[in-house]
C-alpha atoms as one frame of an Amber mdcrd trajectory, in Angstrom:
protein
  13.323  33.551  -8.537  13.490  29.977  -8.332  10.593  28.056  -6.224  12.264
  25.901  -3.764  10.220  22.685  -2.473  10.567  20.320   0.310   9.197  16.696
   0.234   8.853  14.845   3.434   8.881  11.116   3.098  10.698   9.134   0.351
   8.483   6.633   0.438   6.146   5.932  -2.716   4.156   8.920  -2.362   7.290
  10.940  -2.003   8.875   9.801  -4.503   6.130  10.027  -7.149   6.192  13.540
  -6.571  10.390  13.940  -6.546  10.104  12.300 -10.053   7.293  14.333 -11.418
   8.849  17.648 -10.141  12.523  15.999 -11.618  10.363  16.237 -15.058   9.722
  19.111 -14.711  12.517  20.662 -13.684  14.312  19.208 -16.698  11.835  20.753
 -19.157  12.981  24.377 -17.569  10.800  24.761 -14.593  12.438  27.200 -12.490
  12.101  25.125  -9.176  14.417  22.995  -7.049  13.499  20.406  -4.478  15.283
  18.122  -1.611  13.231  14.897  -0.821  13.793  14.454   3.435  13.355  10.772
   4.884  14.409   9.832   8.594  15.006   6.515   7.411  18.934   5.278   6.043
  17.254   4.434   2.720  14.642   5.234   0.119  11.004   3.523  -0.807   9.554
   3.976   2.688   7.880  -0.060   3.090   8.748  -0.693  -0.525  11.390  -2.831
   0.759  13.966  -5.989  -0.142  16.613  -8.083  -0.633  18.867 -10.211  -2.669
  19.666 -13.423  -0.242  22.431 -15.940  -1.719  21.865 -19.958  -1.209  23.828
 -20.753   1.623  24.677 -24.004  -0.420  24.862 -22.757  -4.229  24.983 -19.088
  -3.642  22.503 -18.403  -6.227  20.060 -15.622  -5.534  16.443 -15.178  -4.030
  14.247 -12.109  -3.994  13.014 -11.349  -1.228   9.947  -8.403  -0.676   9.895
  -7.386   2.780   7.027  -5.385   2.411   4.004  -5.021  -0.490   5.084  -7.938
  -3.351   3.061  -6.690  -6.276   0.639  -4.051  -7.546  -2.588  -4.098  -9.174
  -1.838  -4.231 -13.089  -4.801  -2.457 -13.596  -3.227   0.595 -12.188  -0.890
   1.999 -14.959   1.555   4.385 -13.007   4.076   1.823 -12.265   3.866   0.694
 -15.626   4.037   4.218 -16.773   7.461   5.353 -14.842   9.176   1.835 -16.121
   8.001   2.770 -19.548   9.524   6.459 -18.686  12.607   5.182 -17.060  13.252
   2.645 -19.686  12.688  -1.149 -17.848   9.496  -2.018 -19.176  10.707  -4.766
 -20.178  11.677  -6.317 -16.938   7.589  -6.143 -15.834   6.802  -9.411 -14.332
   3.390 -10.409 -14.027   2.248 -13.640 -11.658   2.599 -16.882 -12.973  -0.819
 -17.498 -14.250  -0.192 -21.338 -14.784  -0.163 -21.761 -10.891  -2.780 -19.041
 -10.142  -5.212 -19.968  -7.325  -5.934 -19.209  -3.841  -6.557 -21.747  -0.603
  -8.851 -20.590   2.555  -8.118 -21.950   6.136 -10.747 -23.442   7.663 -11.260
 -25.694  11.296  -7.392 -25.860  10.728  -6.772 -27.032   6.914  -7.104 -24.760
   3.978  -9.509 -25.292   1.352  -8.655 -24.240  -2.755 -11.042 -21.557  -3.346
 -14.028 -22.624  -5.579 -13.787 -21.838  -9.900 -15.359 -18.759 -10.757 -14.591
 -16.444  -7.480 -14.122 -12.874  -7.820 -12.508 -12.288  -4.299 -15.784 -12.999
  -2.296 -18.063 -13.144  -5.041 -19.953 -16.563  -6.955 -19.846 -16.339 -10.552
 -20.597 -20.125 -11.323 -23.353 -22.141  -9.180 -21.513 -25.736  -9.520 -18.073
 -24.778  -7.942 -19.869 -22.388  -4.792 -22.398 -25.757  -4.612 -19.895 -28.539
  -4.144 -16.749 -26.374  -2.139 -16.255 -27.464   1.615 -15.870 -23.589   2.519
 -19.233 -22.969   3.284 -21.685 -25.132   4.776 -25.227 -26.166   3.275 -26.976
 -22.776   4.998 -24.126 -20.418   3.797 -24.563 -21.327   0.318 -27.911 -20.827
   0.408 -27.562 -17.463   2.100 -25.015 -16.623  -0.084 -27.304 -17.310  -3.088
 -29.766 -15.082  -1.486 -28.342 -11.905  -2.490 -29.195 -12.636  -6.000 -32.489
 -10.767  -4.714 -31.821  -9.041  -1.657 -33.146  -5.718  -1.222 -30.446  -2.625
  -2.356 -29.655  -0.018   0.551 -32.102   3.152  -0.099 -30.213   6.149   0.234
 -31.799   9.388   1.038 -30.790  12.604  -1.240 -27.434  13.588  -0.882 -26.694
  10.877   1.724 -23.434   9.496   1.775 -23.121   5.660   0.913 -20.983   4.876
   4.014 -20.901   1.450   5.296 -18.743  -1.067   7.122 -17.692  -4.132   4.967
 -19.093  -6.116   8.206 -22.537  -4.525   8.150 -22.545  -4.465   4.072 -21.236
  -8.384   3.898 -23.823  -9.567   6.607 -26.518  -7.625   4.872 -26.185  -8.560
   1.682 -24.269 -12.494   2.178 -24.873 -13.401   5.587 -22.254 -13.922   8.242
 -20.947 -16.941   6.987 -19.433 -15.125   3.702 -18.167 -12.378   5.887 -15.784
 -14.399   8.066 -14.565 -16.975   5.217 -14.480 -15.279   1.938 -14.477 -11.150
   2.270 -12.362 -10.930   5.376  -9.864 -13.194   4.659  -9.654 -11.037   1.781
 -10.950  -7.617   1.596  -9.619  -7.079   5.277  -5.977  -8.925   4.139  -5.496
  -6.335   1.602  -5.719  -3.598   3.922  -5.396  -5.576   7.421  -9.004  -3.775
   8.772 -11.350  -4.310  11.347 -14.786  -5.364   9.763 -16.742  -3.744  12.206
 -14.697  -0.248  11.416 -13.704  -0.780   8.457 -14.618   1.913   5.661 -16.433
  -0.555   2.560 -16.514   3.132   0.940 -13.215   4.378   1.611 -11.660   0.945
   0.781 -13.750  -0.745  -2.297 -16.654   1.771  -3.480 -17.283  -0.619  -6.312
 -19.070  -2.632  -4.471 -21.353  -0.072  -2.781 -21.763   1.385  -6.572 -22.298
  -1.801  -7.910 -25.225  -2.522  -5.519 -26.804   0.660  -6.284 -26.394   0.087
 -10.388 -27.121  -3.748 -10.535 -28.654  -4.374  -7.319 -26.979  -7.793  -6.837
 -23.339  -7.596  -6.426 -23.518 -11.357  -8.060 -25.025 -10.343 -10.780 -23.373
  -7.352 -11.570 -19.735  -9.148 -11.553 -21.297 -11.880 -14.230 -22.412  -9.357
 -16.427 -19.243  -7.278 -16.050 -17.285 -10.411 -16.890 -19.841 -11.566 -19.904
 -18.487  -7.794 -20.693 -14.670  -8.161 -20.651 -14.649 -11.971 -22.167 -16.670
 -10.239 -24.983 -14.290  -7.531 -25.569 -11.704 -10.249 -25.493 -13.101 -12.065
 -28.022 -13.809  -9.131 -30.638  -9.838  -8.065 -29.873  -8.117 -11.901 -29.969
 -10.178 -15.012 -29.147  -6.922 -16.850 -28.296  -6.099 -14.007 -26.034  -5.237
 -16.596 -22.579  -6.593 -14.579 -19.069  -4.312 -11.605 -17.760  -2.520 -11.381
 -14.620  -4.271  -9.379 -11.865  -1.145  -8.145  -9.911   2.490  -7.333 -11.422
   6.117  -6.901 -10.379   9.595  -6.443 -11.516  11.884  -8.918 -12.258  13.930
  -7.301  -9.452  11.211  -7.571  -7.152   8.970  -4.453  -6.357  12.107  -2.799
  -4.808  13.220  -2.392  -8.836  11.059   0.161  -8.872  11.486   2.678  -6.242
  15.236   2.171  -6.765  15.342   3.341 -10.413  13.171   6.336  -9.556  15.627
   6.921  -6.681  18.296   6.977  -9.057  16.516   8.862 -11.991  15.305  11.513
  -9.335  19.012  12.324  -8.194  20.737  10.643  -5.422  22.186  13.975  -4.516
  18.139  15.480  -3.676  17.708  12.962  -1.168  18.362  14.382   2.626  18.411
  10.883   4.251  18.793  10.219   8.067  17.006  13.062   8.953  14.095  14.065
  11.701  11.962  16.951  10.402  10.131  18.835  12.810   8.555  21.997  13.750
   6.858  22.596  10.680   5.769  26.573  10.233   4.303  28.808   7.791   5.827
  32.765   7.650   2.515  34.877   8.496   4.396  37.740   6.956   4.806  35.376
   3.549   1.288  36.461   1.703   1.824  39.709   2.411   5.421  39.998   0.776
   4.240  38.422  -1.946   1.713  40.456  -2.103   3.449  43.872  -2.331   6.346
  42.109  -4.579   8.483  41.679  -1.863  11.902  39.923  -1.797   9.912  36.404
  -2.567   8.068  37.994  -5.556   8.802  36.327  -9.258   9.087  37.323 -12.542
   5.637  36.438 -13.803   2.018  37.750 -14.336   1.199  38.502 -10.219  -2.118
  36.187  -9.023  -4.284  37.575  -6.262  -2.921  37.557  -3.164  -4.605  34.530
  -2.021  -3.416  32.589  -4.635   0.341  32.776  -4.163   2.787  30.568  -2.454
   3.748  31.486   1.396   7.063  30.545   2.730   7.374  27.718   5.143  10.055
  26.962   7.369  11.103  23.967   9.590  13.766  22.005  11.979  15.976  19.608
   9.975  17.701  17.291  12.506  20.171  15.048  10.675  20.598  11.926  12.730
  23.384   9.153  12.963  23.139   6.601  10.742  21.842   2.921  12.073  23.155
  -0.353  11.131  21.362  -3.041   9.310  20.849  -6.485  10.102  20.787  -8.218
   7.335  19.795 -11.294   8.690  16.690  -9.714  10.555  16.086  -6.599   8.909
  12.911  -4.391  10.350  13.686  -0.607   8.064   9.987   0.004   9.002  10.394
  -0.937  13.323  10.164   1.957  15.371  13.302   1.970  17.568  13.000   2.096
  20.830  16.483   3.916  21.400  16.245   6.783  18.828  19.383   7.466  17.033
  21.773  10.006  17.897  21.038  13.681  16.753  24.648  14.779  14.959  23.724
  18.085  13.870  20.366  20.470  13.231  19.440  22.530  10.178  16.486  25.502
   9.941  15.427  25.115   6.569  13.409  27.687   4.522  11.558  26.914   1.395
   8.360  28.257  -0.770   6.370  25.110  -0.645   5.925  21.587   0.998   4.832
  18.192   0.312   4.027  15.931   3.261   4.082  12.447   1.930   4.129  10.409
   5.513   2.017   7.756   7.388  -0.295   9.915   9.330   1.045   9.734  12.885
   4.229  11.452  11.094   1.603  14.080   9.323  -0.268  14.691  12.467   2.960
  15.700  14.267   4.087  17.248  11.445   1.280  19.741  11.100   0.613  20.501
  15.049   1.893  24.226  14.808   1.251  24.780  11.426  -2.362  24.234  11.558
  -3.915  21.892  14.636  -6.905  21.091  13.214  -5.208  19.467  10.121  -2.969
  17.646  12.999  -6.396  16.549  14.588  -7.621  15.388  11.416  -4.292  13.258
  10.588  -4.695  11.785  14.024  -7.780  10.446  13.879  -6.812   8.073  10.793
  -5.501   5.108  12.657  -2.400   2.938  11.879  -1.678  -0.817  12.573   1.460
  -2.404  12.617   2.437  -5.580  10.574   5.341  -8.320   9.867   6.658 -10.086
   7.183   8.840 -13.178   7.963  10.376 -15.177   4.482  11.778 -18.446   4.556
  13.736 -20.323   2.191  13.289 -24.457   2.102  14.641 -26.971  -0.295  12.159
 -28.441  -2.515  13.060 -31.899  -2.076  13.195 -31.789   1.749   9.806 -29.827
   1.994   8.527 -32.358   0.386   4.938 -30.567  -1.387   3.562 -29.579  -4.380
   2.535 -25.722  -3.360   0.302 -25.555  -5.948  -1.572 -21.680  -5.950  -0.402
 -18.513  -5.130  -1.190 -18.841  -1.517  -3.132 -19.249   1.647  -5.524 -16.792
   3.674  -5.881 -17.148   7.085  -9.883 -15.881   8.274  -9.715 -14.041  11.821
 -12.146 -16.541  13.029 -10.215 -19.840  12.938  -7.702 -17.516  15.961  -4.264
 -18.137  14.354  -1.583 -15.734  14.590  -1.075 -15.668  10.922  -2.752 -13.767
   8.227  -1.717 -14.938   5.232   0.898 -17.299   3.518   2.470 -16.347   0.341
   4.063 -19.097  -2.541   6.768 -16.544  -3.289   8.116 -19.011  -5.639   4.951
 -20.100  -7.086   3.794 -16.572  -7.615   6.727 -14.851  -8.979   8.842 -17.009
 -11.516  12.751 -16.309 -11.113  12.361 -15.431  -6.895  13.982 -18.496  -6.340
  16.346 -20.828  -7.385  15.285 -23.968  -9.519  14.722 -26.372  -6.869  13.734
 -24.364  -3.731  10.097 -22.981  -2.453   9.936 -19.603  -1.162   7.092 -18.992
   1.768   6.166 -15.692   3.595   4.131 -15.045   6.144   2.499 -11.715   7.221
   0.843 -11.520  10.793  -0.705  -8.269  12.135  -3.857  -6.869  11.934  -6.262
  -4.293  14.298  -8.176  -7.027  16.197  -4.400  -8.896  16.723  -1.788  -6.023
  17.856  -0.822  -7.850  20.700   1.168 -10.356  18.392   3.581  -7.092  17.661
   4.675  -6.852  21.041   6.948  -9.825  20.321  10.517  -9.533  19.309  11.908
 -10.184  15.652  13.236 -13.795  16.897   9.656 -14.694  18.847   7.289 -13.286
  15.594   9.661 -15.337  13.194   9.423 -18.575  14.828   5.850 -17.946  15.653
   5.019 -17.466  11.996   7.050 -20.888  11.203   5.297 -22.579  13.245   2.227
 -21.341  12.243   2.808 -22.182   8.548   4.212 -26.238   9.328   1.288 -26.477
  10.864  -1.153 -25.282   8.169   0.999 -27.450   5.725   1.570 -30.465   7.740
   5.082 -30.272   7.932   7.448 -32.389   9.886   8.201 -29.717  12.533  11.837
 -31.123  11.620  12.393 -29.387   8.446  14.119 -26.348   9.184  14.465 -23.759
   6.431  17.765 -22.687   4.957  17.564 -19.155   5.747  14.687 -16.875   7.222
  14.276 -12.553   6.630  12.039 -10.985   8.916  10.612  -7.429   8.475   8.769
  -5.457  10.668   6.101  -2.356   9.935   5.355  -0.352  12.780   2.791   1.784
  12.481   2.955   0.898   8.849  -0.640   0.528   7.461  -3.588   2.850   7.709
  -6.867   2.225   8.623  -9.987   3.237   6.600 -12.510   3.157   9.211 -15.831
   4.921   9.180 -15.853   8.388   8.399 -12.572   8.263   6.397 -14.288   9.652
   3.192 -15.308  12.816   5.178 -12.492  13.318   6.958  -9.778  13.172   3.613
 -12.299  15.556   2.350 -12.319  18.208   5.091  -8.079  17.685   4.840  -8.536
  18.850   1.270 -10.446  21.662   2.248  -7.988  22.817   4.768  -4.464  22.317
   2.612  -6.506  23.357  -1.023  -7.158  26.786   1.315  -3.219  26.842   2.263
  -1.401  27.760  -0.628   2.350  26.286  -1.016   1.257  22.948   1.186   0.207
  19.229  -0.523  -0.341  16.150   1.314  -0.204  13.134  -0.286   0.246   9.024
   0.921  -1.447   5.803   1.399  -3.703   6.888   4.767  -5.765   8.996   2.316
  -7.129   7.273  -0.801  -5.378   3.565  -1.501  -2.669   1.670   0.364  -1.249
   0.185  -2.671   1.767   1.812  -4.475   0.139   2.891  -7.760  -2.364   5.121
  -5.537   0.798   6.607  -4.167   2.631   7.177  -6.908  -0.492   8.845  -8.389
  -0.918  10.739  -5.283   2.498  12.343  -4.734   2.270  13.823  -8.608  -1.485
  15.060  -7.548   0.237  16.659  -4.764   3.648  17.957  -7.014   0.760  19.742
  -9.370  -0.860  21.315  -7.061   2.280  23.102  -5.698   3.423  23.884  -9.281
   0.027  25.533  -9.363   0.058  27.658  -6.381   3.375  28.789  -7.068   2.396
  29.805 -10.591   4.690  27.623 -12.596   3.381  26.022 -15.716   3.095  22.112
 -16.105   5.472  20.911 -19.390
């Protein structure tokens, strides 16, 4: 009998599990599937645009959400090489790399040598303006600070505040690893999760007790592999796109998965699990299959939830927010009860913890307690000549301490070859992080000119210039929070949905924000129901 599976979300997660179970099915995997979203579209904050010059019409890419993914992480790479676009990979513009630091109001180009927050050349941490005379020398100190001892079988939980301070001193903390540890993942230092987040680092201390001296050797380690493979070899992009922008991606797996499996505008809820299910298997009941029977533990139980399809909401496309919660929910046109054999969850974990309330409330406790923050991106378009700069670097962190509004400025343009037209400079700014929510509570048109304001200021623009077109999008809710304790809580939601057969979880408020972790986590989950329902991976 053919295994039918529901995915909830279509975001990256989601879909990395649509397109592995899509593989599947066309190697002759007796399954089918329906991926369920409420929003009107797919790729959950994988999100943009094509914008036309108001005076050419030529086009500009715009990323409302994530721009880029870590090219170390081959899963993207891996479904373009699948899907057949390889070709259109787009990694940053390495002749413009470089990164400038806000400080007492001005931004600073970070030193030579940097690994995020880490020295690997004296002269260039010695002579930069970032830190003064006392944090260089504390900095310098951890060269021989003492490692953490851990007792047997402790965990080696930290915050990246406590860790930083310890190890760098407080200066480091609030203008090198916040503005860029926390930027990634928009954390709280105090709470945020060092293990959870980046447990290289806590490794690191614990193999080469400096974290200085274990990135120097690691790069004497890489340049030498370099050298044995091509000598010439020039250095390699950290972070990739698409020539289409990120949104290349998640629309070709759309496509490839089916446009047909994709239940769109639709509200899932009450969420349930047939008690009778195990036991019908069990006996080879209607639900039983054709194949070798598993103890009854083992096999899939049948799951059954509320499918409320809603009415489809405009977009703005001159202020689009597809991740806002609206404050005037849509229109419910009609309601479905669905029944299937198994279930992925691939949701932020608000969504998962009301998800899972009936089904199993401690799992709904345990999705609760991993908190969310909510973001913006605003993008502006300028004329090169009018602007009036050389935007040299990829862009500009913002640390918490210097009390702005905004986070972080991106050089779209210098970043990404080909996301605008010859001539103009794309800039976008991202504002919103835990110790900051208060900025959210502004509407699209306050958080827009906010962010402008913010960014002629850090430049010295004439508060004249006026951009030729803006694009604002807004994440509600939109990014998790790895604070304390995350590590032992994803583990005890293993333990309870490894114990449920038929049920996965998978998404980026478990184990990595970034899209490759989500793409690898939605297949994790896809196997795992193939698994309990006994079908063989091709």
């Amino acid at each position: 009998m053919t295994a039918r599976i529901a995915i909830i979300g279509a975001g990256a997660a989601g879909l990395g599990a649509a397109w592995f179970l899509r593989q599947q099915q066309d190697a002759g995997a007796d399954l089918e599937f329906r991926v369920y979203d409420q929003d009107t579209r797919t790729g959950g904050k994988v999100a943009g645009e094509t914008v036309p010059d108001p005076v050419t019409g030529k086009p500009w890419l715009i990323d409302g959400g994530p721009d880029c993914f870590s090219a170390y992480k081959q899963a993207p790479t891996r479904i373009a090489r699948e899907l057949g676009f390889e070709d259109d990979l787009l990694p940053s513009d390495m002749r413009r790399r470089g990164t400038w630091i806000v400080r007492d109001g001005r931004p600073h180009r970070l030193p030579e040598g940097f690994r995020l927050f880490i020295p690997t050349q004296m002269r260039p941490l010695l002579e930069t303006e970032l830190l003064s005379e006392e944090g260089k020398r504390r900095m310098l100190e951890e060269l021989w600070a003492p490692q953490k001892v851990l007792a047997p079988g402790e965990p080696n939980e930290e915050s990246l505040e406590g860790f930083i301070v310890r190890r760098f001193g407080r200066e480091t903390l609030d203008y090198f690893a916040e503005p860029f540890i926390g930027g990634v993942h928009a954390g709280d230092p105090k709470t945020m999760s060092l293990g959870a987040s980046f447990p290289s680092y806590l490794e690191m201390e614990q193999s080469s007790g400096s974290l200085i001296r274990g990135t120097i050797l690691a790069e004497a380690r890489r340049s030498a592999t370099r050298a044995d493979h091509d000598p010439d070899e020039k250095p390699q992009s950290v972070f990739s796109t698409f020539k289409g922008g990120l949104q290349q991606l998640t629309d070709a797996l759309t496509a490839a998965i089916g446009v047909e499996r994709f239940c769109l505008n639709t509200r899932i809820r009450d969420l349930r699990q047939d008690p009778h299910a195990l036991q019908e298997e069990a006996v080879g009941g209607a639900r039983s299959r054709t194949r070798a029977t598993p103890p009854a533990a083992s096999l899939s139980a049948a799951f059954s939830f509320t499918a409320e399809h809603l009415e489809p909401q405009p977009v703005d496309a001159h202020a689009a927010h597809p991740g806002d919660v609206d404050p005037h929910p849509p229109r419910v046109v009609s309601v479905e009860q669905v029944e299937v054999d198994a279930v992925i969850i691939a949701t932020e974990s608000f969504a998962g913890a009301a998800l899972t309330r009936a089904l199993d409330p401690r799992l709904s406790e345990l999705y609760a307690s991993i908190p969310c923050s909510s973001s913006a991106t605003a993008s502006f378009g300028f004329d090169e000549a009018t602007l009036g700069l050389s935007l040299d670097g990829f862009g500009i962190l913002v640390p918490e301490v210097e009390g702005r509004d905004l986070l972080a400025l991106t050089f779209s343009s210098s970043k990404w070859q080909g996301h605008a037209p010859q001539g103009r400079v794309l800039l976008r700014g991202f504002a919103g992080t835990p110790l900051n929510q208060t900025v959210m509570e502004r509407s699209d048109a306050e958080l827009t000119a906010l962010m402008l304001a913010e960014i002629r200021d850090i430049l010295g623009l004439d508060p004249s210039i006026e951009p030729l077109f803006s694009r604002f999008y807004r994440w509600t809710g939109g990014m998790a929070q790895y604070t304390l304790g995350h590590e032992q809580r994803v583990a005890e939601i293993d333990r309870r949905v490894a114990a449920r057969p038929g049920l996965a979880v998978a998404g980026g408020c478990f184990r990595g924000i970034g899209v490759p972790n989500c793409l690898d986590g939605g297949r994790q989950a896809a196997e795992k129901l193939l698994a309990d329902l006994q079908i063989g991976v091709r």
